[in-house]
C-alpha distance (Angstrom), angle and dihedral (degrees) to the residues before:
residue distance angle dihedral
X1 . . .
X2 3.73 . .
X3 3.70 86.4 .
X4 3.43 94.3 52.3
X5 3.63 87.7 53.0
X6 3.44 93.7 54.4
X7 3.72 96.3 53.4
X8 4.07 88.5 52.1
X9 4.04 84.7 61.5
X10 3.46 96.6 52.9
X11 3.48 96.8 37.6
X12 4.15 81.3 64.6
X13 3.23 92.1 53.1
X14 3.84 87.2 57.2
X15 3.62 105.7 -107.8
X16 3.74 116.1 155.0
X17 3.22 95.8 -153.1
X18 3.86 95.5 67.3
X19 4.15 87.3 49.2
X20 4.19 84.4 55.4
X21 3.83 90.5 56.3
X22 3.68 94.1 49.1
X23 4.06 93.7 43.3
X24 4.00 84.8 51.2
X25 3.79 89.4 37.8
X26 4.17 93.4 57.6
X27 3.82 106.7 -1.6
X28 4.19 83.2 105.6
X29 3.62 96.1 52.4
X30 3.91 95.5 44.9
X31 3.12 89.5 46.1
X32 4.03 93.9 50.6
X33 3.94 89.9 41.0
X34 4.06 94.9 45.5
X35 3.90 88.5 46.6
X36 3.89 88.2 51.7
X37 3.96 90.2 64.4
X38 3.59 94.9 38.8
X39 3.81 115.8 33.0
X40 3.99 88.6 -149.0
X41 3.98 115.5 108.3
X42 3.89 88.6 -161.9
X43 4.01 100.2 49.1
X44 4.36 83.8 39.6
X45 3.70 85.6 51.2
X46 3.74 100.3 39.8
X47 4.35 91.0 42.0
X48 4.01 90.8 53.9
X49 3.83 87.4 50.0
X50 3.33 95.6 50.7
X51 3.51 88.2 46.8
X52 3.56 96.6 58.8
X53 3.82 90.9 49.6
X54 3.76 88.9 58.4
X55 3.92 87.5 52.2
X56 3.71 89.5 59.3
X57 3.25 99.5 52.5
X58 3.74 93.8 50.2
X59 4.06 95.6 45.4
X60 3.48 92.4 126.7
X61 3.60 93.5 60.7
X62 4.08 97.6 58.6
X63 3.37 109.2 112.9
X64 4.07 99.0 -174.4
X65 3.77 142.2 -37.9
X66 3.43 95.1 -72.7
X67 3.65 98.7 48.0
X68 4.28 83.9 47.2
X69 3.58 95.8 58.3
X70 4.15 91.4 39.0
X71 4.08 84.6 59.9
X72 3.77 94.7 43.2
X73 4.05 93.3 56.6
X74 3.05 96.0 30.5
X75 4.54 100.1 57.2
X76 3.86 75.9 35.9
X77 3.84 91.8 66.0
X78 3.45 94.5 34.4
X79 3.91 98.5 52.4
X80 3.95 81.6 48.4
X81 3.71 89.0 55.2
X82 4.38 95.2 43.9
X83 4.07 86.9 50.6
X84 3.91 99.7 51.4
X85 3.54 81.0 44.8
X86 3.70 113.8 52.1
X87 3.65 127.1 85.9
X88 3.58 87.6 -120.6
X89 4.20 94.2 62.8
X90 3.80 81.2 61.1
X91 3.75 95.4 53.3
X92 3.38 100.8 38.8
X93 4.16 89.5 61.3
X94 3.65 83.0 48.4
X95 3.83 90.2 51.5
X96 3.82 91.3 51.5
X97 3.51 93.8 47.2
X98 3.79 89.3 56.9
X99 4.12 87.8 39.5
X100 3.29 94.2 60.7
X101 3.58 102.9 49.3
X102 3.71 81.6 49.8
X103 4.19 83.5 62.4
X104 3.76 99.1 71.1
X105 3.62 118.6 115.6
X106 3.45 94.4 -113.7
X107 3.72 92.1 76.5
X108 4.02 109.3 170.2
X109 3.60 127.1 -137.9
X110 4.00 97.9 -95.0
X111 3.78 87.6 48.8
X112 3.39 94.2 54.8
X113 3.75 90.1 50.1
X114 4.19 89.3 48.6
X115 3.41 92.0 58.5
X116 4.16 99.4 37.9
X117 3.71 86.7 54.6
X118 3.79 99.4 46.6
X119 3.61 92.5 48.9
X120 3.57 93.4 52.0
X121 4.05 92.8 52.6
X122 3.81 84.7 46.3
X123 3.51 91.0 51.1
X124 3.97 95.1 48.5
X125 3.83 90.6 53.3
X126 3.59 94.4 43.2
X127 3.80 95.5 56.0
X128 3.90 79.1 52.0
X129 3.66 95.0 72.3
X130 3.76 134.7 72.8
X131 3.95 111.0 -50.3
X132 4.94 87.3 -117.0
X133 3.64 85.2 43.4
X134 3.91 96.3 45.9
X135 4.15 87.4 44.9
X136 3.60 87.5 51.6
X137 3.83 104.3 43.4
X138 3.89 88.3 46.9
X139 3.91 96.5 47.7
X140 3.87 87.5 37.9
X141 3.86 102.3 47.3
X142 4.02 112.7 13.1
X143 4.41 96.5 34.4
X144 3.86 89.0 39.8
X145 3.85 97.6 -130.1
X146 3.95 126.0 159.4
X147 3.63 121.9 -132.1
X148 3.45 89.9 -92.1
X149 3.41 106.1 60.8
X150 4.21 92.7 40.1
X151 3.61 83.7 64.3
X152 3.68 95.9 45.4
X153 3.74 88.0 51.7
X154 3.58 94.6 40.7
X155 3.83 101.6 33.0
X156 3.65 97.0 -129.5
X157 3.61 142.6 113.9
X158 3.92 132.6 -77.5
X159 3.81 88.0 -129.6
X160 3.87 91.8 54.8
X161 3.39 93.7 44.8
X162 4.30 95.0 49.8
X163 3.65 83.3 41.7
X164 4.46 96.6 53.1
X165 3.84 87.4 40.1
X166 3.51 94.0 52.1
X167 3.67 90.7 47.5
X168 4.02 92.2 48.7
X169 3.98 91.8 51.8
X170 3.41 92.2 53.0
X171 3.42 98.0 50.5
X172 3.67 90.4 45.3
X173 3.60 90.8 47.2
X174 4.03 91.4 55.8
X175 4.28 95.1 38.7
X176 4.41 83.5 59.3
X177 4.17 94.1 46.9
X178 4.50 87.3 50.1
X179 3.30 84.4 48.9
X180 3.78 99.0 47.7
X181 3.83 95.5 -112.6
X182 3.59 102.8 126.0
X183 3.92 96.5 135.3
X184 3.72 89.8 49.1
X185 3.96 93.4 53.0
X186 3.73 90.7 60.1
X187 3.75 89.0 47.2
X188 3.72 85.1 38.2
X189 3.97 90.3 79.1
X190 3.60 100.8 28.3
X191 3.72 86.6 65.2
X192 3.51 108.8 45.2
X193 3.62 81.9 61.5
X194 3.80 102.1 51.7
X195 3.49 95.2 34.5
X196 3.26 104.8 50.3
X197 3.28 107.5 97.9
């Protein structure tokens, strides 16, 4: 416990390190509780990243270990709870219903175009970000890699790499909305993961 302890003060005083140990610490049982609501690895994996990005920016408000792990489960449920019940949850399964008729083999002309074009406006945005977060979002969502094998090819840990992701969909995410592209941001994720292959 004391260790704990003493990663919560340095994690205040805003040293990454600290928010690695608590990402390795509970990123498996976030994970596991966020995936328990949602029955979707990617939104349980994307929700406790998110979450974790929230707990950095509030550092200075942790209080104790306790307290820590309290926040952690508890804007895990929560962002469980906002997702099953936006509007947007409902498209999105719509949107990967239509995505993955759009999968098939037999890809048309038009389709072909659909996804050439939003890959290259991906792409542009992505090479706007952070040169880690870039690597990661390209390896992660365009070559089709797992965590795993990102950090074998980029010799770095699973925390880091849930942690730059998280960061680079977020920013994503925001860069679509000022630019009026709220539709496409939903679509935004549901392709990279159909169409990356």
């Amino acid at each position: 416990m004391q260790q704990k302890e003493s990663y919560i003060h340095t994690l205040k005083e805003g040293d990454e390190t600290a928010l690695c140990f608590f990402m390795d610490h509970f990123g498996h049982s976030l994970r596991y509780f966020a995936f328990s609501y949602l029955r979707n690895k990617t939104d349980a994996e994307e929700i406790v990243s998110d979450v974790f990005v929230k707990l950095w920016n509030n550092r200075q408000k942790v209080e104790n270990y306790e307290s820590l792990k309290a926040f952690l489960f508890i804007a895990t449920k929560n962002a469980c709870i906002d997702i099953q019940r936006t509007a947007q949850f409902k498209i999105r399964k719509e949107e990967l219903v239509i995505l993955q008729h759009m999968s098939v083999p037999e890809e048309d002309v038009l389709k072909k175009i659909f996804r050439t074009e939003l890959t290259e406006l991906l792409l542009a945005e992505i090479n706007l970000l952070p040169r880690q977060q870039a690597q990661i979002c390209k390896l992660s969502f365009l070559d089709g890699l797992n965590t795993e094998e990102i950090c074998e090819t980029l010799s770095t840990t699973a925390s880091t790499v849930y942690y730059a992701r998280s960061k680079a969909l977020y920013a994503l995410k925001e860069r679509f909305k000022s630019k009026k592209f709220e539709y496409l941001s939903i679509l935004m994720l549901s392709a990279w993961y159909a169409f990356k292959g």
